[in-house]
N, C-alpha and C positions, 0 to 999 in steps of 0.2 A: 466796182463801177456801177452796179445796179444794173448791170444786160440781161441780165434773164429771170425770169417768173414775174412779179410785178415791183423788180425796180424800177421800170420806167427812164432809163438812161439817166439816172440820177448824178451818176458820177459825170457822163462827158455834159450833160446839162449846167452842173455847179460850174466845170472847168473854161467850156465858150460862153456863160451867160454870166458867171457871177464872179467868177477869180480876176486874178491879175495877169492872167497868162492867153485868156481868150484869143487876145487883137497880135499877140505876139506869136501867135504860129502860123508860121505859114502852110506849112502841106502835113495833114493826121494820115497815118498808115496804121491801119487797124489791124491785128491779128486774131484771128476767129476760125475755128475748124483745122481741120487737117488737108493734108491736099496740096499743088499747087498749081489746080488745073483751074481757074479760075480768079477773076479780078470784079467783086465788088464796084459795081460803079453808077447802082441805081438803087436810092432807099426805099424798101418797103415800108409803107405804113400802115399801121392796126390802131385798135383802139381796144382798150379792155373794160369788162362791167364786171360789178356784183349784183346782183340778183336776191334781194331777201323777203320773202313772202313769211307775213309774218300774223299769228292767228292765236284765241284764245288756250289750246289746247286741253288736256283734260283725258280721262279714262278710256281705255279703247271699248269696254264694253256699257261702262255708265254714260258715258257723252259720246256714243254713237252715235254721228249723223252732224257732230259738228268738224265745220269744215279743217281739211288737213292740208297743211304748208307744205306739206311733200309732193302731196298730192296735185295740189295747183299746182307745182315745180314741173312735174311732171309734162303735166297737161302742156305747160307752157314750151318745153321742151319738143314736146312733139310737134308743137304747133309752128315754131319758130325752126325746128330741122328740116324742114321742109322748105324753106324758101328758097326758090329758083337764085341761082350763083352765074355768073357769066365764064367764060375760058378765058376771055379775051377781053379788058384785062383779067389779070388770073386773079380769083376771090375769094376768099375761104373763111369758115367760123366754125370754132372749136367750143364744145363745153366742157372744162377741164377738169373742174373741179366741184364735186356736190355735198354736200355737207348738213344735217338735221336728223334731231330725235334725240332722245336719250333710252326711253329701252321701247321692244319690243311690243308692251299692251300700256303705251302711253301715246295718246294721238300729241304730236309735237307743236312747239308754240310758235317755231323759226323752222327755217330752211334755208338755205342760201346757193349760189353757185356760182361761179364766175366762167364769163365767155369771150372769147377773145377773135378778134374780126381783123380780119386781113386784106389789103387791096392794093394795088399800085396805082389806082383811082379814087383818093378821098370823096367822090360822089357814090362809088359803090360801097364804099363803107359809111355811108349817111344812108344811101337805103337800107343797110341792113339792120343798122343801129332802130332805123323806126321800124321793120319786119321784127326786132327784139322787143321794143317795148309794146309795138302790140300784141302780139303775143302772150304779152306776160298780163298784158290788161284782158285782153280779153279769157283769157284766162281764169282769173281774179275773178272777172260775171260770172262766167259759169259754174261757179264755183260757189259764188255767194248767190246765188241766184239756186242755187238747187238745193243750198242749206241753209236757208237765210231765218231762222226760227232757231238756230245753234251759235249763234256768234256771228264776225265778220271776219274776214282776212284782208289784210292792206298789201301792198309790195313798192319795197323799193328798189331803184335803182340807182348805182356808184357809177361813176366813173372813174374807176383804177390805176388808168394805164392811157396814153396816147405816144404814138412814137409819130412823126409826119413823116409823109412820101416826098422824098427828091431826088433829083439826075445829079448829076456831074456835068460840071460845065463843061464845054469840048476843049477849049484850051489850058485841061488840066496839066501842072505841073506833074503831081503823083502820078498821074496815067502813063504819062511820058516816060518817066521814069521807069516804073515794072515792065512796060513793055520792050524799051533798051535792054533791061536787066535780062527779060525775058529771051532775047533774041540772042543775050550772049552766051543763056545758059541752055539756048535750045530748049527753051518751055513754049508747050503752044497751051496758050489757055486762054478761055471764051469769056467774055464780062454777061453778069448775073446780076439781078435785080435780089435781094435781101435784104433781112432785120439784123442790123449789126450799132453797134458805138460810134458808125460814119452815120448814121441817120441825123445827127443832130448836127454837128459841120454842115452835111450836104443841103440842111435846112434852112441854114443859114448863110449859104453860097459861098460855103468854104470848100476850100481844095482837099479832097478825102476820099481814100479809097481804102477796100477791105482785101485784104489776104490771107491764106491760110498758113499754117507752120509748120508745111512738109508732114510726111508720115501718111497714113492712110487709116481712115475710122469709118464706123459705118453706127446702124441703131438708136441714132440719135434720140437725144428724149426718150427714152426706153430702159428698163432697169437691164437690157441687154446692149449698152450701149458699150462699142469698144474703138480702143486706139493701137496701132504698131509703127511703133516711130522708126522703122527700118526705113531708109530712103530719106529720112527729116535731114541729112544732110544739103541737102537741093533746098530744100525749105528755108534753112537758116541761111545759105550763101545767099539765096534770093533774098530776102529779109534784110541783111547786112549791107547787099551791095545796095538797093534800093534809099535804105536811110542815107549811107555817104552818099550817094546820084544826090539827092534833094539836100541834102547839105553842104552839098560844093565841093566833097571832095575830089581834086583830080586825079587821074590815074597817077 
């Protein structure tokens, strides 16, 4: 479905925006994570860049002094980790990925990196989108500005990825639903704001919420990331009963 790294909700995007199935569902019940102590019901949104500073390159000891795409990367990096983030709403910017060079005493021609910007306030991911690019420009000056007799370096920037921020309307059907469920299986669980597959229904004000599929995991994103599906029978009853509730089955 394209949920994570830079799918970009590829999948639930084709399926509400371009199929023949869009107009015809009524309530998405997303499964995501382990758990069932929560209910998805407000979409975070991020936006993703690539970043590629891009320069002559050339010998580490013969073309000493002309400018290095790493190096700007750098700079730009330090410059732009520093931008003040608010708590409230909660904001966050990750650089996940950095990539240039080919060996060791070769100053490099590329660089790249990709950064990924989080907010439940598409204005605070507009400020940080410009704290990104300037950074990376300012950057680029001082860079061609203290080697500029060696070449030039350019940068560009992608845009990779946007997922948008939305709620859940209050007269949700799926809401209703998990939490009937909830009550009958004795689950108490708090609604969470998240980047899930309901991002794109809830953006286009459709009835969607995110659940998890019982079990318990922790590490996430981490090559130490784990799951124990002990318990995932609560998981699956909730899961189960919730689809019949929204598809009219009665007891």
């Amino acid at each position: 479905m394209g949920e994570e790294g830079e799918g970009d909700l590829r999948g639930m995007r084709h399926l509400f925006q371009e199929s023949k199935w869009g107009e015809r569902i009524g309530s998405t019940v997303v499964l995501d994570g382990a758990g069932v102590d929560s209910v998805v019901t407000e979409a975070l949104g991020s936006r993703r860049f690539e970043v590629t500073v891009r320069g002559p390159g050339g010998h580490s000891w013969a073309d000493f002094g002309t400018p290095n795409p790493i190096v700007t990367l750098a700079r730009a990096v330090a410059k732009f980790s520093e931008t003040p983030v608010p708590n409230d709403p909660k904001t966050s910017f990750n650089i996940g990925v950095i990539e240039g060079g080919t060996s060791v005493n070769s100053i490099p021609e590329s660089a790249t990196m990709r950064v990924d910007i989080r907010s439940a306030a598409t204005s605070e991911i507009d400020a940080l989108e410009k704290s990104l690019r300037e950074a990376v420009a300012n950057a680029v000056r001082e860079v061609q500005d203290a080697k500029s007799r060696k070449g030039t370096v350019t940068a560009e920037i992608k845009v990779i990825g946007q997922r948008p921020a939305a709620d859940l309307k209050p007269d949700s059907r799926a809401y209703s639903a998990v939490r009937a469920v909830d009550d009958h299986l004795s689950v108490r669980a708090q609604t969470r704001r998240a980047s899930t597959d309901a991002n794109i229904p809830l953006s286009l004000g459709k009835d969607a919420i995110s659940i998890g599929a019982g079990g318990t995991g922790g590490g996430a994103h981490t090559l130490h990331e784990w799951y124990e599906p002990a318990g995932r029978d609560l998981g699956l009853k909730r899961i189960l009963l919730t689809t019949l509730t929204l598809a009219g089955v009665g007891e």
